[in-house]
DRENDO-1510 file (C-alpha; in Angstrom, 1 decimal, always signed):
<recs>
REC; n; res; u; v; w
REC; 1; UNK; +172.8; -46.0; -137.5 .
REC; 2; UNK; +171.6; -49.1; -138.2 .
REC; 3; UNK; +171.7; -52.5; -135.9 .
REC; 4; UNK; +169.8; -55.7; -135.2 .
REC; 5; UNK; +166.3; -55.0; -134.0 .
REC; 6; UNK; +166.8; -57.3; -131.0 .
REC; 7; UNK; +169.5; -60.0; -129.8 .
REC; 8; UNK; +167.0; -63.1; -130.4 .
REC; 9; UNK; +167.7; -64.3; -126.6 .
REC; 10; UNK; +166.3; -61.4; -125.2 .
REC; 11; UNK; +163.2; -62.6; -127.9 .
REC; 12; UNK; +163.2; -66.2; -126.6 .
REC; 13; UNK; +163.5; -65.1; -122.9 .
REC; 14; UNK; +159.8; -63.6; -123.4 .
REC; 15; UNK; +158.7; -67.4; -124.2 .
REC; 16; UNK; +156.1; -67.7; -121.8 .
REC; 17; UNK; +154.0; -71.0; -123.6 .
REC; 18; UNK; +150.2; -71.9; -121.9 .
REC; 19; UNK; +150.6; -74.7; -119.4 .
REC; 20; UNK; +147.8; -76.5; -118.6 .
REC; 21; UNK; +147.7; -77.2; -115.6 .
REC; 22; UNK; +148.7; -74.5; -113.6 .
REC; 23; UNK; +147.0; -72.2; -116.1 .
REC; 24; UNK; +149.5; -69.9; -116.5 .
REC; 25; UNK; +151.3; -68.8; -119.7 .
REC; 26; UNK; +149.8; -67.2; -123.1 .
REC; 27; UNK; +146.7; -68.5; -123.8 .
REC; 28; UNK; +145.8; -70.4; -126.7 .
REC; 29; UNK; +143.3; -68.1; -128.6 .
REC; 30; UNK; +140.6; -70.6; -128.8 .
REC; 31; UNK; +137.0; -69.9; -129.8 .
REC; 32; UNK; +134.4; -68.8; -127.8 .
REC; 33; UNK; +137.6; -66.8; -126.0 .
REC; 34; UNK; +136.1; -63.3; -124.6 .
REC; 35; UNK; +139.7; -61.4; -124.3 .
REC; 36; UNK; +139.7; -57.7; -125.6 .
REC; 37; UNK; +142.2; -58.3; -128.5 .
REC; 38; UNK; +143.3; -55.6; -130.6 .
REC; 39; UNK; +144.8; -56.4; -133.8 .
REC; 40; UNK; +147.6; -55.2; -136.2 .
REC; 41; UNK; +148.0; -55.7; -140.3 .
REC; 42; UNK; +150.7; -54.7; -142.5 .
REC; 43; UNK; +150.5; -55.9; -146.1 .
REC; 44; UNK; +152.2; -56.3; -149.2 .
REC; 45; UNK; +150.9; -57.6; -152.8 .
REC; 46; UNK; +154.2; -59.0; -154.8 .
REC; 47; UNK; +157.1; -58.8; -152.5 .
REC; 48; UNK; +155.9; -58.8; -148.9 .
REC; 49; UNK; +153.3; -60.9; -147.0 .
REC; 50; UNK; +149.7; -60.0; -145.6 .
REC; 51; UNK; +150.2; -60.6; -141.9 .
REC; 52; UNK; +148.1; -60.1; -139.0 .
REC; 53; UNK; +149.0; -60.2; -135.2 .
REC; 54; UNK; +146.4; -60.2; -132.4 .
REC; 55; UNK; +147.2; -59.2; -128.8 .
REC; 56; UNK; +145.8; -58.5; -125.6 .
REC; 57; UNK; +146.7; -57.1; -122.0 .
REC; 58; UNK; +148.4; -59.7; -119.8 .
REC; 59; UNK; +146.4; -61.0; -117.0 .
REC; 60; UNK; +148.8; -60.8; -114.3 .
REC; 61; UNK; +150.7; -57.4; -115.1 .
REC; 62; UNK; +147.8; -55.5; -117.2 .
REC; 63; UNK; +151.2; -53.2; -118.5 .
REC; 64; UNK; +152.2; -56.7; -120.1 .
REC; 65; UNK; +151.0; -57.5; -123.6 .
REC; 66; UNK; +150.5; -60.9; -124.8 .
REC; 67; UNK; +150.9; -62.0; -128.3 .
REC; 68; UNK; +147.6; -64.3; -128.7 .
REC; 69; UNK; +147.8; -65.3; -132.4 .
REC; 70; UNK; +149.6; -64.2; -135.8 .
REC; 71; UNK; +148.9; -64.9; -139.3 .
REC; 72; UNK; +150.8; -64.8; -142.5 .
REC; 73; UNK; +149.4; -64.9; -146.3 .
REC; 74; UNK; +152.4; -65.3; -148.5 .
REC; 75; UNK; +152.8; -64.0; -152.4 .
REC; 76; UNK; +152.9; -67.1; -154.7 .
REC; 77; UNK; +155.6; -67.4; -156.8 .
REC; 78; UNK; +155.7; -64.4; -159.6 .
REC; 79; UNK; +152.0; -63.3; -158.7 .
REC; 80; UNK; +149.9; -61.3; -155.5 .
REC; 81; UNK; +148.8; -61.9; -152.6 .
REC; 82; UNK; +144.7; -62.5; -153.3 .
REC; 83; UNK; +143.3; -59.9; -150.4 .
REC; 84; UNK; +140.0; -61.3; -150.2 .
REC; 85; UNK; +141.5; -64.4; -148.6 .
REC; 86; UNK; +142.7; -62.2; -145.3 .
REC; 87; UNK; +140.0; -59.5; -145.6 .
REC; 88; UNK; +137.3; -62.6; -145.1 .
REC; 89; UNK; +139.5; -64.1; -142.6 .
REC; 90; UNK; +139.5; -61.1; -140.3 .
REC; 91; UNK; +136.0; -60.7; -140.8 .
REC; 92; UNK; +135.5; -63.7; -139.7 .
REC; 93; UNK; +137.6; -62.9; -136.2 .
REC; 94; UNK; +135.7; -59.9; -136.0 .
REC; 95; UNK; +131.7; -61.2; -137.1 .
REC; 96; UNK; +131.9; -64.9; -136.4 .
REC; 97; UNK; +132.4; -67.7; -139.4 .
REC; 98; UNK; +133.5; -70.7; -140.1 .
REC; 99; UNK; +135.8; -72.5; -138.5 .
REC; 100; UNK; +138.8; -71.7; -141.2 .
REC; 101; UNK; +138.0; -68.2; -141.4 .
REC; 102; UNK; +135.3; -67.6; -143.8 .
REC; 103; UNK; +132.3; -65.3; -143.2 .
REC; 104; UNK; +129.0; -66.7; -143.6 .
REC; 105; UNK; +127.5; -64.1; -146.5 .
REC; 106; UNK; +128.7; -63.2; -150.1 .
REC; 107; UNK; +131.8; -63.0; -151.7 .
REC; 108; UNK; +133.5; -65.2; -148.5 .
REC; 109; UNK; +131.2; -67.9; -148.0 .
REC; 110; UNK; +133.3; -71.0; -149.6 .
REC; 111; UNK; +130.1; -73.6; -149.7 .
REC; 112; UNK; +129.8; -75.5; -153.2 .
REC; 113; UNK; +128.1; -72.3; -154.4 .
REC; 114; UNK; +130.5; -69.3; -153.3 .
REC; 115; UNK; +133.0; -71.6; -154.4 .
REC; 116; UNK; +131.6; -71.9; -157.5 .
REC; 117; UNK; +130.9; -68.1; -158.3 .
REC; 118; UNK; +134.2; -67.4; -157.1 .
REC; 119; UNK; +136.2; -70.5; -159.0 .
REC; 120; UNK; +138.0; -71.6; -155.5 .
REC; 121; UNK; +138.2; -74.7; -153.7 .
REC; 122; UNK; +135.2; -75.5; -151.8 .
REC; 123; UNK; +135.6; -75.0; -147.7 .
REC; 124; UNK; +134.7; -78.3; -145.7 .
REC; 125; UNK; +133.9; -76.3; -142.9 .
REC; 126; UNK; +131.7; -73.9; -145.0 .
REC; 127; UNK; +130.3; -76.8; -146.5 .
REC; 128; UNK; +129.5; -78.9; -143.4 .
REC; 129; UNK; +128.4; -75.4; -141.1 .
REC; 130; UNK; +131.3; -75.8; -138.9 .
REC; 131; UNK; +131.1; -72.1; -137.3 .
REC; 132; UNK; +132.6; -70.5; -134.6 .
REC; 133; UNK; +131.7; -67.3; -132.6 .
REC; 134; UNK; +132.9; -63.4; -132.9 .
REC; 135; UNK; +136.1; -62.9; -131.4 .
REC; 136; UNK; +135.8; -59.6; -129.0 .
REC; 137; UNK; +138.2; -57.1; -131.3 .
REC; 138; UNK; +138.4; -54.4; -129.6 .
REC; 139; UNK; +140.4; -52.0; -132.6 .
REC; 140; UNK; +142.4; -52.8; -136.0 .
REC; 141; UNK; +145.3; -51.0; -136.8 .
REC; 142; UNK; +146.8; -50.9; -140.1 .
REC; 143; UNK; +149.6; -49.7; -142.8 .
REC; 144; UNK; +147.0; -47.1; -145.2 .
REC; 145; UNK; +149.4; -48.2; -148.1 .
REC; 146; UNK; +147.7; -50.9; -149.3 .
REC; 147; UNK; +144.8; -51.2; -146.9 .
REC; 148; UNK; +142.9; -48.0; -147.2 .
REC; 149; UNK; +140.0; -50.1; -149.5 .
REC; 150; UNK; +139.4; -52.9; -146.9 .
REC; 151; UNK; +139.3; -50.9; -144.2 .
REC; 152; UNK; +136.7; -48.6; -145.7 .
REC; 153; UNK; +135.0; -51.8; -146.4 .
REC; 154; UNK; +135.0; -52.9; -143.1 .
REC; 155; UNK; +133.9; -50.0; -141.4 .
REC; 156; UNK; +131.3; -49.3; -143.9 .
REC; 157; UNK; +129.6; -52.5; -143.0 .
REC; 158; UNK; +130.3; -51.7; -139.1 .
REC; 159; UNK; +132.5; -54.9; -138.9 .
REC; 160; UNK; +135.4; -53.1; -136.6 .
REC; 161; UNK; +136.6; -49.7; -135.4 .
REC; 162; UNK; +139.5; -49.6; -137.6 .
REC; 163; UNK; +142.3; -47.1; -137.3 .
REC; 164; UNK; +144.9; -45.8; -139.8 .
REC; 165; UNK; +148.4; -45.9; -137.9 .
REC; 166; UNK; +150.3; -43.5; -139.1 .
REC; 167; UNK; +153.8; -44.6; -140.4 .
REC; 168; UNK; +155.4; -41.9; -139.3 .
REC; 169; UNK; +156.5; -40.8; -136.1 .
REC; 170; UNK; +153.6; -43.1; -134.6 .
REC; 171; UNK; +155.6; -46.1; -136.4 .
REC; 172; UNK; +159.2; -45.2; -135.1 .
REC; 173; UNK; +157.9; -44.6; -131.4 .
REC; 174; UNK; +155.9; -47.8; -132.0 .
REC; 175; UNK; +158.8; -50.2; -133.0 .
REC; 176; UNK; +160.9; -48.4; -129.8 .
REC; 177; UNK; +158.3; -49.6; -127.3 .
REC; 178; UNK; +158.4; -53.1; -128.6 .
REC; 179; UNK; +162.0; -53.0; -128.9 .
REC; 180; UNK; +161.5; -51.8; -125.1 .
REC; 181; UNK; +159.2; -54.4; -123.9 .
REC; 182; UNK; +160.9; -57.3; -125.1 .
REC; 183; UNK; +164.1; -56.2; -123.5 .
REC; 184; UNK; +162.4; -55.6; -120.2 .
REC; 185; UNK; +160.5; -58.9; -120.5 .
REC; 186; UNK; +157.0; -56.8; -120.9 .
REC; 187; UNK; +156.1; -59.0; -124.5 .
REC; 188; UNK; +154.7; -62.4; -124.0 .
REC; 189; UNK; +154.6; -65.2; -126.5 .
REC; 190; UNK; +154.4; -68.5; -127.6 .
REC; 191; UNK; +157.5; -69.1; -129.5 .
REC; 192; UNK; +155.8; -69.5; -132.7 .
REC; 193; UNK; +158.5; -70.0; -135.2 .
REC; 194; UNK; +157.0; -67.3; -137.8 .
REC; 195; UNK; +157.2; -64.6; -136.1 .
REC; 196; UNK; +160.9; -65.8; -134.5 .
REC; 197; UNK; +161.6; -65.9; -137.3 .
REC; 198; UNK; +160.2; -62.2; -138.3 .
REC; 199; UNK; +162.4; -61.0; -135.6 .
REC; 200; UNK; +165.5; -62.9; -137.1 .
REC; 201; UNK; +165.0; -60.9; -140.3 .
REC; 202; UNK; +164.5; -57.6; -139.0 .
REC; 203; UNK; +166.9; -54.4; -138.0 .
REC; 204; UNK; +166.8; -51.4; -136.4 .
REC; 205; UNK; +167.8; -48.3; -138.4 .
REC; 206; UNK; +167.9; -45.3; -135.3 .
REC; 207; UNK; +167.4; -42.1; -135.9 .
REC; 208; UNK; +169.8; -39.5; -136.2 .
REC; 209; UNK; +167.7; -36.6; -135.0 .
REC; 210; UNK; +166.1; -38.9; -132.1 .
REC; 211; UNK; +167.6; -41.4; -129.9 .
REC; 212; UNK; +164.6; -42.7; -128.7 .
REC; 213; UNK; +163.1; -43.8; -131.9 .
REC; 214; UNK; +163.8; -46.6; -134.2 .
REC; 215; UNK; +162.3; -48.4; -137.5 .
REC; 216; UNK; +162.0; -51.9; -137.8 .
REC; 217; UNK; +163.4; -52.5; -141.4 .
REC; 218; UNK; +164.6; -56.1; -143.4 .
REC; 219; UNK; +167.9; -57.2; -143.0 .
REC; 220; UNK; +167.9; -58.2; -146.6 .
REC; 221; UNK; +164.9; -57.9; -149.9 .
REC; 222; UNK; +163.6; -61.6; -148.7 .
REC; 223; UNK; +163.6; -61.3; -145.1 .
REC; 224; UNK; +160.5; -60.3; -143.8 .
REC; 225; UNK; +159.4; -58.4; -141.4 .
REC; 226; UNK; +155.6; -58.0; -142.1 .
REC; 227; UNK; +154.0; -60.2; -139.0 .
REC; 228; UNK; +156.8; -58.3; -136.5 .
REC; 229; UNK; +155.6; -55.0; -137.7 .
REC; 230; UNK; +151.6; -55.8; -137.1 .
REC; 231; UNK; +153.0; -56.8; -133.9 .
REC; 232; UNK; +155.0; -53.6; -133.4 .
REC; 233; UNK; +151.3; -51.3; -134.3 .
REC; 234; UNK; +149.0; -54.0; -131.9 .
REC; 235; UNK; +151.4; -53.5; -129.3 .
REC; 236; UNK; +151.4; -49.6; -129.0 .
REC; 237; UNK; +147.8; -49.5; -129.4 .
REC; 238; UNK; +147.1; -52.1; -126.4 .
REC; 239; UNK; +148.9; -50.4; -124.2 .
REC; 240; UNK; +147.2; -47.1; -125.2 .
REC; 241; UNK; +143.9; -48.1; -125.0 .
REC; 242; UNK; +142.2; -48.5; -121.8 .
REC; 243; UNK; +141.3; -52.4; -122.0 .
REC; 244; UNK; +139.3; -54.4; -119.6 .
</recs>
């Protein structure tokens, strides 16, 4: 069977935006910001977007999750995504950088010479040494179909503990506990309008040989779903992992 993944009032009844002054709400993920995040990537190259989603444990129910930041790189018309774009940005999250996402050190480094070896724009905030600290990231998760490379990458150079989630029966139990959380008002976000947007596009295909599974799918070629389904892996692994 298939349905909509979620009626989008249940999604914009876990609005919960930062406010100020009583310091309450989902934080903005600002730098120099200590929070054990654990992040999610799903990624396409021609018809789907790179997108990442960072979350951590809510500070007033710790069974809560908050949804601190997303991401999306977008294919340009009739050519790929360019992964080195997103692998240096979540280096960057992970090792420190500059302040738009670039790691200090060879091939990211956008300064007038990175940028000239790699024939890109040069990075004002490469260029002037506008930095900004690691981000504590506690785990990656990740869709092995396209990812398996940067991963290996990232590892190799002790950037991350990143961990293959399986897209499987992992996935389908995955997508059923964020379907589950956001129904029960355990999901916390900002409204940003990507990812309500995300959950606009997306149904539910349920399983016939297990109710209490489902797979977030696109309602349509172009709808996508690729920043609600980095959410969907973040999710199950913050709530599995024993986070301060």
């Amino acid at each position: 069977d298939i349905q909509d993944f979620v009626p989008l009032n249940l999604w914009d009844a876990c609005k919960d935006p930062w406010n100020e002054e009583t310091k309450t709400g989902v934080a903005p993920l600002l730098p120099g910001d200590q929070t054990p995040l654990v992040i999610g990537v799903d990624a396409g190259t021609w018809n789907d977007s790179f997108a990442i989603a960072a979350v951590s444990r809510n500070r007033q129910n710790v069974k809560d999750v908050d949804v601190r930041a997303v991401r999306e790189w977008k294919p340009p018309p009739g050519g790929a995504i360019d992964y080195s774009e997103p692998e240096g940005f979540l280096r960057a999250i992970c090792e420190g950088g500059c302040a738009l996402g670039h790691p200090q050190y060879a091939p990211f480094k956008m300064d007038e010479e990175g940028a000239a070896a790699a024939r890109k724009p040069v990075c004002p905030a490469c260029r002037d040494g506008v930095l900004i600290p690691p981000f504590r990231v506690v785990c990656i998760v990740f869709d092995s179909h396209q990812l398996v490379s940067i991963m290996q990458g990232m590892v190799r150079d002790g950037v991350a503990w990143c961990l293959d989630f399986d897209q499987g029966e992992l996935r389908l139990k995955a997508d059923r506990t964020l379907y589950l959380m956001i129904v029960r008002g355990e999901l916390h976000h900002d409204g940003n309008e990507a990812l309500r947007q995300n959950v606009q596009n997306a149904r539910a295909k349920l399983q016939k040989t297990e109710e209490s599974t489902m797979r977030i799918e696109k309602r349509a070629p172009d709808r996508k779903v690729d920043i609600l389904v980095a959410l969907s892996m973040a999710t199950y692994q913050c709530r599995e992992l024993l986070l301060e």
